[in-house]
C-alpha positions in Angstrom: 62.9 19.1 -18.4 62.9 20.0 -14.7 66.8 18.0 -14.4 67.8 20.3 -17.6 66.4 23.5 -16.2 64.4 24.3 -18.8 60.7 23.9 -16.9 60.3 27.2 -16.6 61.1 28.2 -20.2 58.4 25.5 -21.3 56.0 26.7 -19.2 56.4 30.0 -20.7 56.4 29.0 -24.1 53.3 27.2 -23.7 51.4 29.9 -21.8 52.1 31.9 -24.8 49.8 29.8 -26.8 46.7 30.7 -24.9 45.2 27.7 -24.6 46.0 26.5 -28.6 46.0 22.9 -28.1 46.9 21.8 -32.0 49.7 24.9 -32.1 52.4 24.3 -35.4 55.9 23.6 -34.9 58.3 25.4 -36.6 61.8 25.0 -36.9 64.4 27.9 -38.1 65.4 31.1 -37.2 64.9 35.2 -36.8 67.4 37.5 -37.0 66.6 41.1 -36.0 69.7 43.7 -37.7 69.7 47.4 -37.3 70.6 49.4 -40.5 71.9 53.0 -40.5 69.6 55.0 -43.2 72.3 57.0 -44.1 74.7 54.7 -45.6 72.9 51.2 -45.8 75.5 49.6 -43.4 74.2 46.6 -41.9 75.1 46.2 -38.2 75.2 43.3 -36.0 72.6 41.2 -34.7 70.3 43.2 -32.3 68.1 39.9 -31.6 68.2 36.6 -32.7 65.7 33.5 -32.1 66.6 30.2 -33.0 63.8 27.3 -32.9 66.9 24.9 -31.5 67.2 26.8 -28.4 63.9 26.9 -27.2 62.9 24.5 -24.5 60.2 22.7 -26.2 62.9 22.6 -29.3 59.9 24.3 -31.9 59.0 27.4 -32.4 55.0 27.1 -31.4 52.4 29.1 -33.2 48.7 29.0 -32.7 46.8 26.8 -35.4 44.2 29.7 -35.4 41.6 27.0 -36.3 38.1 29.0 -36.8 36.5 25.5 -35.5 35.1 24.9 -32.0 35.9 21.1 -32.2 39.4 21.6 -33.8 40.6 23.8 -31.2 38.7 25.7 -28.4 41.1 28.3 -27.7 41.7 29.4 -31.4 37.8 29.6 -32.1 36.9 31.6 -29.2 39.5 34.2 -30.4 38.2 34.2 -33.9 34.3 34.4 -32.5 35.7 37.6 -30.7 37.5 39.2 -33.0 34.1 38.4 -35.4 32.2 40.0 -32.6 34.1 43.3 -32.8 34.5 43.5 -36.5 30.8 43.3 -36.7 30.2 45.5 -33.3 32.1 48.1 -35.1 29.9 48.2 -38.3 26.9 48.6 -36.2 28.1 51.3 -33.2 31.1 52.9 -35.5 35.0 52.2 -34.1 38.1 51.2 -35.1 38.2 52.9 -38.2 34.5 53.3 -38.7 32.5 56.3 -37.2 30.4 56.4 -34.6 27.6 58.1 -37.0 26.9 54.9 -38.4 24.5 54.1 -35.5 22.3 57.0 -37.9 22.3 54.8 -41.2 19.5 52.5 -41.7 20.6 48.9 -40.6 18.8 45.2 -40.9 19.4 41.9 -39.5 18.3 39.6 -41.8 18.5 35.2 -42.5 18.1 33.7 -45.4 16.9 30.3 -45.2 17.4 27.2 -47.5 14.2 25.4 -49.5 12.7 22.4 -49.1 14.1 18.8 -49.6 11.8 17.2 -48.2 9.6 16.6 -44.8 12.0 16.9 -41.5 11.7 16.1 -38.1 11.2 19.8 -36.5 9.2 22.1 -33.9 11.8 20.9 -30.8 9.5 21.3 -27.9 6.2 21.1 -26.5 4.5 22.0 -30.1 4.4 18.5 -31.7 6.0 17.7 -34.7 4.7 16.1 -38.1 5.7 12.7 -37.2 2.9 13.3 -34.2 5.6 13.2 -31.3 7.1 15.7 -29.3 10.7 15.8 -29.6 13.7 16.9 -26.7 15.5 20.0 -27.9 18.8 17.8 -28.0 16.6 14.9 -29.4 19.2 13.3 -32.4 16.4 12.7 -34.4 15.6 16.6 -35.0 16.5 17.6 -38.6 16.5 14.1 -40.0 13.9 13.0 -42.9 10.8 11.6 -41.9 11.5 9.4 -44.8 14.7 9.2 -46.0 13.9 7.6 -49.8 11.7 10.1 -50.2 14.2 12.9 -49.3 16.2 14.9 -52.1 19.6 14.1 -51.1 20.6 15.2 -54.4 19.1 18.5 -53.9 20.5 19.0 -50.7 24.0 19.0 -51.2 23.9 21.1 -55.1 22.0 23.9 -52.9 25.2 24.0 -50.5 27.3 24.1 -53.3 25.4 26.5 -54.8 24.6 28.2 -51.8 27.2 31.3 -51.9 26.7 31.8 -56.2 23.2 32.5 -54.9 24.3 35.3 -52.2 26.4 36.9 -54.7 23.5 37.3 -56.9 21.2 38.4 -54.1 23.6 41.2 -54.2 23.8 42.0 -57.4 19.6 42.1 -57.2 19.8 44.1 -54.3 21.2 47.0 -55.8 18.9 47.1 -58.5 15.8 47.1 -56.2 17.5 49.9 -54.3 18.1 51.9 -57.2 14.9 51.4 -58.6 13.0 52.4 -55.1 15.1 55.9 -55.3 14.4 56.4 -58.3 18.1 56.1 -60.0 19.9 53.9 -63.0 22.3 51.5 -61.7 25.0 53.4 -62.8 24.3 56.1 -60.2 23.8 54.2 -57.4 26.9 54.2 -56.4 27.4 57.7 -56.7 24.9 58.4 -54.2 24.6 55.4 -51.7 26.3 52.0 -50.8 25.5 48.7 -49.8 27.4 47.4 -46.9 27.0 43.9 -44.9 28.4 41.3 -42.9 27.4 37.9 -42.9 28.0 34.6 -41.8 27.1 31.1 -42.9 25.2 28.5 -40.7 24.1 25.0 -40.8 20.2 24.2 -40.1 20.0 20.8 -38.3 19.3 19.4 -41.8 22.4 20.2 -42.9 21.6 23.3 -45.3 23.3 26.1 -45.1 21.9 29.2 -44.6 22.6 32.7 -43.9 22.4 35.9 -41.0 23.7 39.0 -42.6 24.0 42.7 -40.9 22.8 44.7 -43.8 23.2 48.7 -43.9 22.6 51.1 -46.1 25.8 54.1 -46.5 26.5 57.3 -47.9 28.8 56.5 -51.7 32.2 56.5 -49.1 30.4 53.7 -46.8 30.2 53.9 -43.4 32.1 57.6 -43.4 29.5 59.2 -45.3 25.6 59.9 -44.5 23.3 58.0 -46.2 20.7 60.0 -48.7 17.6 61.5 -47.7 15.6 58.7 -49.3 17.5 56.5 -47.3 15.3 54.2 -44.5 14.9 50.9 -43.1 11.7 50.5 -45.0 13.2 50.8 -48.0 15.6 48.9 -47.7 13.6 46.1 -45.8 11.7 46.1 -49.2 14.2 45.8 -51.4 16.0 42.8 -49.5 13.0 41.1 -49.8 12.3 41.7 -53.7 15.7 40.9 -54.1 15.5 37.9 -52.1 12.4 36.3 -54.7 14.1 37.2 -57.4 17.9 35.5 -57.0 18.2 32.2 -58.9 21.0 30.3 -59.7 20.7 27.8 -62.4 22.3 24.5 -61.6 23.6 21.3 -63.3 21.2 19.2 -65.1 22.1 15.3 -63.2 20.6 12.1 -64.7 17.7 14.7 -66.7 17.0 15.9 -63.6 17.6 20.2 -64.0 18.7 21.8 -60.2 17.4 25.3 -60.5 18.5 27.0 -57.0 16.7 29.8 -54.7 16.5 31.0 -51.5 13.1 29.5 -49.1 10.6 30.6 -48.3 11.3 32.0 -45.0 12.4 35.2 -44.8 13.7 37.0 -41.8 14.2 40.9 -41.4 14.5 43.0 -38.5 15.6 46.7 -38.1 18.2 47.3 -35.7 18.1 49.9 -33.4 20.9 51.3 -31.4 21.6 51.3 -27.3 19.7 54.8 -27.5 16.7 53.3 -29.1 16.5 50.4 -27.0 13.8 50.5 -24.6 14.2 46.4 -23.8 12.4 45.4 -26.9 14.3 46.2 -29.7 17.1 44.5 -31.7 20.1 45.6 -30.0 23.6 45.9 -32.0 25.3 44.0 -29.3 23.0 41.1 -29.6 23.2 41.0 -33.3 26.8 40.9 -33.2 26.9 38.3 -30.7 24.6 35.9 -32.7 26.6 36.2 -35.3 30.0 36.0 -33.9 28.5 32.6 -32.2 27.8 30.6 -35.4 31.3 32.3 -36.5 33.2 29.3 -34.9 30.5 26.5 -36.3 30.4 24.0 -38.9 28.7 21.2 -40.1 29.3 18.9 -37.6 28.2 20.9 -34.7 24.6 21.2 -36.4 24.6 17.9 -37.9 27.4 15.9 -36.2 29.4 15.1 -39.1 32.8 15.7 -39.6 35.5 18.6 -39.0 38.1 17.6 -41.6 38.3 16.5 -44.6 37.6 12.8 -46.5 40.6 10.7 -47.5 38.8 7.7 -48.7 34.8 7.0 -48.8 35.6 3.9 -46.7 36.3 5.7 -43.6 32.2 6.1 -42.7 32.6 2.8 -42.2 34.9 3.4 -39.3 33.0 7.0 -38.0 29.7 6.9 -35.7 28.0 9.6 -37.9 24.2 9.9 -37.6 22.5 8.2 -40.6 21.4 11.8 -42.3 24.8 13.0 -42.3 26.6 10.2 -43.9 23.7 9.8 -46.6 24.6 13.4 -47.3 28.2 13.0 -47.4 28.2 9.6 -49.6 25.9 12.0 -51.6 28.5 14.2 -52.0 30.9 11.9 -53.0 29.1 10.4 -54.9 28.2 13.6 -57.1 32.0 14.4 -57.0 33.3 11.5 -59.4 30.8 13.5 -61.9 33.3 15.0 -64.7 30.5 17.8 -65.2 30.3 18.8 -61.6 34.3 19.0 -61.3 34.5 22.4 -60.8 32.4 22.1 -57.2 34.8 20.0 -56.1 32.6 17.9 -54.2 34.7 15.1 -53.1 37.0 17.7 -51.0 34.1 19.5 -49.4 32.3 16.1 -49.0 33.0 16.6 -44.9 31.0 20.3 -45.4 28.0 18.9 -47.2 29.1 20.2 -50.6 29.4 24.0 -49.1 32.5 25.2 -50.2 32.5 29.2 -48.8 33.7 31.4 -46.2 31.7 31.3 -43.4 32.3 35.0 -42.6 32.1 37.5 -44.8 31.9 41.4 -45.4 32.2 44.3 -47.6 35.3 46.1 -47.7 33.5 49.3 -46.6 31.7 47.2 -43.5 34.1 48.1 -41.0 37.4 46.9 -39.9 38.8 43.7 -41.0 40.0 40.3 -38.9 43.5 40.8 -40.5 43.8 44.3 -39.1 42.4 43.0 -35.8 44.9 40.2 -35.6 47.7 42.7 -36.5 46.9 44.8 -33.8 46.7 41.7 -31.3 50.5 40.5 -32.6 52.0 44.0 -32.0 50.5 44.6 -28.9 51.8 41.2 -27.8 55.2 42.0 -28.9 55.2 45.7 -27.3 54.6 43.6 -24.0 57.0 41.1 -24.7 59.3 44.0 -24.9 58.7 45.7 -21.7 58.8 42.3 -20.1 62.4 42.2 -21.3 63.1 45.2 -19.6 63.2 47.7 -22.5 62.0 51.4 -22.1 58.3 51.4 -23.9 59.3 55.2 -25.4 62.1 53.3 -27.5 60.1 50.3 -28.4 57.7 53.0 -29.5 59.6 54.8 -31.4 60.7 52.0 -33.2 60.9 52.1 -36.9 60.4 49.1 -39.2 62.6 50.4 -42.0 65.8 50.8 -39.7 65.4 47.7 -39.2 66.6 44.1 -41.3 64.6 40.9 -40.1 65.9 37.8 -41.5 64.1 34.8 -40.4 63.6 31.1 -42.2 60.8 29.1 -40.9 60.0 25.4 -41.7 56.8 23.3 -41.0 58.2 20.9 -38.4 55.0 19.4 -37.2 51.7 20.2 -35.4 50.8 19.3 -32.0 52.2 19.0 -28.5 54.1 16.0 -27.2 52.5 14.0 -23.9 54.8 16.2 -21.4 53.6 19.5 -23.1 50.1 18.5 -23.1 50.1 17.6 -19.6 52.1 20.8 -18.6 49.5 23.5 -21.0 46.7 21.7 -19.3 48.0 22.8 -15.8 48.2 26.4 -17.1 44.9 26.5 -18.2 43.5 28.5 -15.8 46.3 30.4 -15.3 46.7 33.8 -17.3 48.9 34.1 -20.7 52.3 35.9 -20.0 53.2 37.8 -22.8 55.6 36.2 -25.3 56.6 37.4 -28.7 57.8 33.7 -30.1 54.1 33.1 -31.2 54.5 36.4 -34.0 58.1 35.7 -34.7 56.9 33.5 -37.8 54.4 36.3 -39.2 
C-alpha cells in the first residue's frame, strides 16, 4: 500500500469506520447527477464513487451490530443513540417538548417466574446452597439442582416473553380507564400510554424487562396529561395490570405452559433534575440503565452464544457453562416440535428461545433510532463536504429533488483483511475524520 501510494487513502477509509471492526464490503458504484426542474434534462456527473477505486478496493460500511461482543464500536453507538431516544421522552427534545418533565413518569421491571431454585444473593448475604458466592462467581444463576429444574419452562416463557408484554399493555389501558372513570373507547380521547423498554437477561437466562412508562395528554408527549392524571395512579394500574396478563401456552407431553409475569415487581416514580435533591430517580440515570442493557444479550448474562446455531453438534465444540447449553439443547430440542413451529425455536436456540426486539417504544415516546441515525449520516456527509472544500451555504442549500443519485451496491464480504486490521487498530485512539463513503450505500 505504502509502494502504491495509497496508505493514506486506507487510513482514511478506515478511520471513517469509527472503530467498526466486522464493517461490510461492498462493491459497486454512486453516481451523483444534477437535473434542471424546468425541463427534466439530466446533466453530467457531478460526483461519482466507484468501490474499484478505493484503496482498500470495498466500499466499507459499519455492521451496526447492537451486540457488545459482536462489535464494540457499533454497540456503543447504538447504547447512545438508546440513551438519547430515551433521555428525550423523559426531559422533552428532539421533537418532544420539554413539558413532558410535567407528565407522570415510572420506571418499572418486570421480572420472570420461577423455574426452579438458583444459586443467588452475590455477596456477603449467603445464598440457599449455604455459601457465600463472588459477584463474578460462574456458579450464580445456575440450578441448585439441575433435574429438578424446569428447563422446559424456561425457554416457552422466553418465547413467550414479549406475547406477555403486549398483553400487559392491552391490561394497562383498561386499569387506567377504569381508575378515571372512562370506557375504553374514550381513553384515548383523553390520555395516552407511552413507554420505552428494553429486554434483559437475568443470570438464569430469563428474560425480563425495564420499561419508562408515562402517562400523556391524547397527542402524547405534545399534549398535557388530564387532571386525574398522577403517578399513583398510574403506579396502581401497572401493577393490576401486571397480575392480571397471562398468556396461554402450548400443552408439551400433557404438560399445559400457562405464562405470567413473577412475582417481583418493581416501580419507581421518576422525578426530574428539579426534583432531585440526591435521592430521587433521576431521568439521566434511568436512561442510562436502560441504554446499558441496550447493547446486551444472552451471552453476556449467561455466557452463551452471540450468533446463531448451524447444527446441534457444535456444543460439543463451544466451552458454554453447563446451564446455558442445557437451555439451548432445550431449545432445540423443543424446535423439531411441528406444534411449536411457529416459535421458531431452533433459530433463536443461541437467545434462549427469546425471539424480540430488545428495544422498544411507542411511536408517541419520543424520537426514533432511525431518525437519530439519519441525522448522524447527514451530518457526516455536510462535513465530508466542507472537508472537500465546498462552501457550507451551497451544501446547505442543497436540494434532493434537483438531484439524480444512481448507485448499485453488492454484498462483497464482511470483515477487514490482516493489513487493515493491523492499520484500524493503530487508529484507534485517534479521532474519526469525517468521510461520506460509510452513507454512500444508504
Amino acid at each position: 500500500m505504502a509502494a502504491s501510494g495509497s496508505l493514506p487513502g486506507i487510513l482514511r477509509q478506515l478511520s471513517g469506520l469509527g472503530g467498526c471492526t466486522h464493517p461490510i464490503r461492498l462493491a459497486g458504484h454512486r453516481t451523483e447527477h444534477q437535473v434542471d426542474t424546468s425541463t427534466g434534462e439530466i446533466g453530467p456527473a457531478l460526483r461519482r464513487l466507484d468501490s474499484a477505486e478505493l484503496p482498500a478496493g470495498d466500499l466499507l460500511v459499519r455492521c451496526g451490530n447492537r451486540r457488545i461482543t459482536r462489535c464494540a464500536a457499533c454497540a456503543e453507538t447504538y447504547r447512545r443513540d438508546t440513551f438519547h431516544l430515551i433521555t428525550a421522552g423523559l426531559r422533552g427534545g428532539k421533537g418532544t417538548p420539554e413539558t413532558v418533565t410535567t407528565h407522570p413518569r415510572v420506571f418499572a421491571t418486570f421480572t420472570a417466574p420461577s423455574f426452579g431454585p438458583v444459586h443467588n444473593r452475590p455477596g456477603t448475604r449467603a445464598c440457599r446452597c449455604g455459601r457465600r458466592h463472588a459477584a463474578d462467581d460462574p456458579a450464580l444463576g445456575s440450578p441448585l439442582d439441575p433435574e429438578r429444574y424446569d428447563y422446559e419452562s424456561a425457554v416457552l416463557w422466553n418465547a413467550h416473553a414479549g406475547a406477555l408484554w403486549r398483553r400487559f399493555t392491552i391490561h394497562l389501558r383498561r386499569e387506567i380507564a377504569r381508575r378515571a372513570g372512562l370506557t375504553q373507547r374514550e381513553l384515548p380521547e383523553r390520555a395516552r400510554v407511552s413507554f420505552a423498554k428494553v429486554a434483559e437477561y437475568q443470570k438464569r437466562g430469563a428474560v425480563h424487562f425495564h420499561a419508562v412508562i408515562r402517562l400523556d395528554g391524547p397527542a402524547g408527549g405534545e399534549s398535557r396529561p388530564p387532571h386525574w392524571a398522577s403517578a399513583e395512579l398510574l403506579t396502581d394500574a401497572i401493577r393490576a395490570a401486571a397480575s392480571r396478563a397471562v398468556v396461554p401456552g402450548p400443552v408439551v407431553d400433557g404438560n399445559a405452559h400457562t405464562f405470567a409475569f413473577g412475582r417481583q415487581l418493581d416501580i419507581r416514580t421518576i422525578h426530574g433534575p428539579d426534583l432531585d435533591g440526591g435521592q430521587a430517580l433521576t431521568d439521566r440515570a434511568v436512561a442510562a440503565y436502560i441504554a446499558k442493557y441496550a447493547t446486551k444479550g444472552a451471552e453476556t448474562a449467561t455466557g452463551t452464544l452471540d450468533r446463531r446455531l448451524r447444527f446441534v453438534a457444535e456444543l460439543a465444540t463451544l466451552n458454554l457453562p453447563q446451564h446455558a447449553e442445557r437451555l439451548i439443547r432445550t431449545a432445540w430440542a423443543l424446535g423439531a416440535r411441528k406444534d411449536l413451529a411457529h416459535l421458531r425455536l431452533r433459530a433463536w436456540a443461541h437467545m434462549l428461545g427469546f425471539r424480540g426486539h430488545f428495544s422498544t417504544k411507542t411511536r408517541r415516546y419520543s424520537t426514533t433510532l432511525g431518525a437519530l441515525r439519519t441525522a448522524r449520516a447527514e451530518w457526516r456527509r455536510f462535513q465530508a463536504a466542507i472537508a472537500r472544500g465546498e462552501d457550507s451555504q451551497s451544501v446547505g442549500d442543497a436540494d434532493e429533488t434537483t438531484t439524480l443519485v444512481l448507485a448499485h451496491w453488492a454484498y462483497a464480504g464482511t470483515g477487514l483483511t490482516a493489513t487493515e486490521e493491523w492499520l484500524a487498530a493503530s487508529l484507534a485512539d485517534t479521532p474519526t475524520i469525517p468521510t461520506a463513503e460509510g452513507d454512500a450505500a444508504r
